[in-house]
MARTORSE-25687 format. One record per residue (C-alpha): x, y, z; residue number from 1. Coordinates in steps of 0.25 Angstrom, whole numbers. Layout:
N
X; Y; Z; NUM
...
// end
This chain:
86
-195; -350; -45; 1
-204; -341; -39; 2
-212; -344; -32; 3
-226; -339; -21; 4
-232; -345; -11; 5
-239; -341; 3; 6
-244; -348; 16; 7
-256; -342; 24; 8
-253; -343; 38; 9
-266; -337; 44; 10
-280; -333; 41; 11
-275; -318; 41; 12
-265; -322; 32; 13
-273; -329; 22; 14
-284; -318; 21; 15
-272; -309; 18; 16
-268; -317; 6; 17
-283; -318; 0; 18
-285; -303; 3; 19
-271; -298; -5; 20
-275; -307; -15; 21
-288; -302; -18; 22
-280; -288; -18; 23
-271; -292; -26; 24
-284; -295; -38; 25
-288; -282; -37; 26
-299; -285; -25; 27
-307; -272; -22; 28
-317; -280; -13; 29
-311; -292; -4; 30
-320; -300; 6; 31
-312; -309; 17; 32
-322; -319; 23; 33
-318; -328; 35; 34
-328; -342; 40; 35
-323; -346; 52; 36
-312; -336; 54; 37
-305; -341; 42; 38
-305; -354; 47; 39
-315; -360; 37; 40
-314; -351; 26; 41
-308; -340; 20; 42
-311; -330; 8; 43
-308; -318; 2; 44
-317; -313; -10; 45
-312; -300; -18; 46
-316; -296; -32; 47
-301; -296; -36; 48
-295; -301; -49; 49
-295; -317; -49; 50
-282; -326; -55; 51
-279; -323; -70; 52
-284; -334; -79; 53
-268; -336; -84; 54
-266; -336; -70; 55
-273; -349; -64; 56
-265; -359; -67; 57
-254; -354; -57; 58
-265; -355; -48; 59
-261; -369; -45; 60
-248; -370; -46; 61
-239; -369; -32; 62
-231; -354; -30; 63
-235; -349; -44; 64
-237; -335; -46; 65
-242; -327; -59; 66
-237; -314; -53; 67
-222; -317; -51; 68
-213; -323; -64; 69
-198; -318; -58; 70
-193; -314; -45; 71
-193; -299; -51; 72
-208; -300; -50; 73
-207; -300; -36; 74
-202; -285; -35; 75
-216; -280; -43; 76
-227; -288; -35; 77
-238; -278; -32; 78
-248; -287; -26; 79
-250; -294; -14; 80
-251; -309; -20; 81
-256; -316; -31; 82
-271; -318; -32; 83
-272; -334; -31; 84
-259; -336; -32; 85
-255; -332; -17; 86
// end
């Protein structure tokens, strides 16, 4: 089984995530807002692509992935993670 998980260890690191994954949608405009110095909020707004309809139900379902069926997929990854699934 394949599977994908990720732990955010800092704010640095969290912003990171959100920003790749707005990348990763095809964001051309991506605003990173802080209350508190991240301690009370966190957001990241872009105009990327959301989650495909077929795609929502492995939104809530632990390690799933829609962009990797079989350990060869790994070798032709060309993003950074996956939009909502990260």
């Amino acid at each position: 089984r394949i599977c994908s998980g990720q732990v955010v260890l800092d704010l640095a690191g969290a912003v990171k995530e959100l920003v790749e994954n707005a990348l990763d949608a095809g964001a051309t405009n991506i605003e990173v807002r802080l209350k508190d110095h991240g301690l009370d909020t966190i957001e990241v707004a872009d105009n990327g692509s959301g989650v495909a309809p077929e795609n929502h139900q492995a939104l809530t379902v632990k390690y799933a992935t829609s962009k990797i069926a079989t350990f060869d997929d790994l070798a032709s990854l060309g993003s950074f993670g996956f939009r909502g699934e990260a």
